[in-house]
N, C-alpha and C positions, 0 to 999 in steps of 0.2 A: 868379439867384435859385433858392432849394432849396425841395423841399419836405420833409414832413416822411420819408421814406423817404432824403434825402441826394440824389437825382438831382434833374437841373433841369425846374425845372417846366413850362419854354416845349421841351420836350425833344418834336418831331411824332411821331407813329406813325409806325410802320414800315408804309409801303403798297406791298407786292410788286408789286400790282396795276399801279401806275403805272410799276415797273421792268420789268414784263413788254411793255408794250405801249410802251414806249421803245425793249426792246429787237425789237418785232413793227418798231417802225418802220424801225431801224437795218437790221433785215433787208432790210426792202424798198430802202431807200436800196443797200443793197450790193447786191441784184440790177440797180436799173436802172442803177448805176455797171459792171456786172458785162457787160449789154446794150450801154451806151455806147461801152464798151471790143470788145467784139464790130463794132459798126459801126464805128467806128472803124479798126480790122481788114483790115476787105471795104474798108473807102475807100482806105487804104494801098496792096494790091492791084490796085485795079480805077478809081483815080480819076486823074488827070491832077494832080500837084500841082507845084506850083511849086517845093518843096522837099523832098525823100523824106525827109530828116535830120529839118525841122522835124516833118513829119507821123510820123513815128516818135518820135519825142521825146513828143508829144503824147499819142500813142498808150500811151505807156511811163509814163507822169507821171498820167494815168486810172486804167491798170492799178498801180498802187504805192500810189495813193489807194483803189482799190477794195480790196486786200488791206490798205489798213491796218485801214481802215470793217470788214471782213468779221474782223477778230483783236479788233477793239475790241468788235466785237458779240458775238464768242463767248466776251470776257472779261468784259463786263455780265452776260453769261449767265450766268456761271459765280460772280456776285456777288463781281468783282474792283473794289474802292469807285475804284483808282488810275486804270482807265481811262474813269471818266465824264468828267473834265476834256478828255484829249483828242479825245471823242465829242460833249462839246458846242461847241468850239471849232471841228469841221469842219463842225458841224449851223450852227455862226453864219456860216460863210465861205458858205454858202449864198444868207445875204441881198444880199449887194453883188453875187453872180454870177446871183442873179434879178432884183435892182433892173437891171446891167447891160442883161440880156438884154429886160427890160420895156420898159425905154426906148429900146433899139434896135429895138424893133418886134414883137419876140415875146413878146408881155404874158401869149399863152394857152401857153406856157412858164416864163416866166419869174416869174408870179405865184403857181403853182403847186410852185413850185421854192423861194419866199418862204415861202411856207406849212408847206411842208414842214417848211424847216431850222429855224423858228419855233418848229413843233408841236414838234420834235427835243428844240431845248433846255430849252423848257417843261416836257417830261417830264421829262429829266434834272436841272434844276433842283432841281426841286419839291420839298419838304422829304422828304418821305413815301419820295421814290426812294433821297436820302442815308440816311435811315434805314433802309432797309431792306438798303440795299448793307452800310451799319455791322454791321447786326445779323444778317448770315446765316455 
């Protein structure tokens, strides 16, 4: 439906505001993905593992997820509309790997880690964020 200027009328505002603090969150996501990757690290090093291949692989599969997180965030920034799909897609893989981790026992992990990716993609959802990615 149009209105009378020709544009659609159910067409939301463009709200910066919610793309800015989508993008505050993604930042933080890529620091503690950035951290993880660090401990991860020292564990490789200094831990007794069963497998040095798997615990490297691990290690390496973090780090590639941290640098994607860390190019998608500074493409949000830069009001790139292509990369919120696959910003909110790693913010959803979030919830099955906090539902996981909840129910294995680490709820004040893993509930937290729910919320997170929750809060992620509700931002980038949100009408106001496409619009304003559109409109910059």
């Amino acid at each position: 439906m149009r209105d009378g200027s020709g544009t659609p009328a159910s067409e939301p505002a463009a709200n910066p505001n919610l793309l800015r603090w989508a993008v505050r969150l993604l930042v933080v996501e890529t620091g503690l993905l950035a951290v993880l990757v660090l401990v991860l690290v020292v564990a490789d090093f200094t831990a007794q593992a069963s497998s040095g291949r798997t615990a490297i692989a691990v290690t390496l599969y973090v780090a590639v997820i941290a640098a994607l997180l860390g190019f998608l965030t500074r493409s949000l920034a830069r009001h790139r509309a292509w990369a919120r799909g696959p910003a909110v897609v790693l913010n959803m893989l979030l919830l099955p790997i906090g539902f996981t981790m909840a129910a294995g026992g680490l709820a004040w992990m893993g509930v937290p880690l729910m919320l997170l990716g929750l809060a992620g993609a509700v931002l980038l959802l949100a009408p106001g964020t496409r619009a304003a990615l559109l409109t910059q």
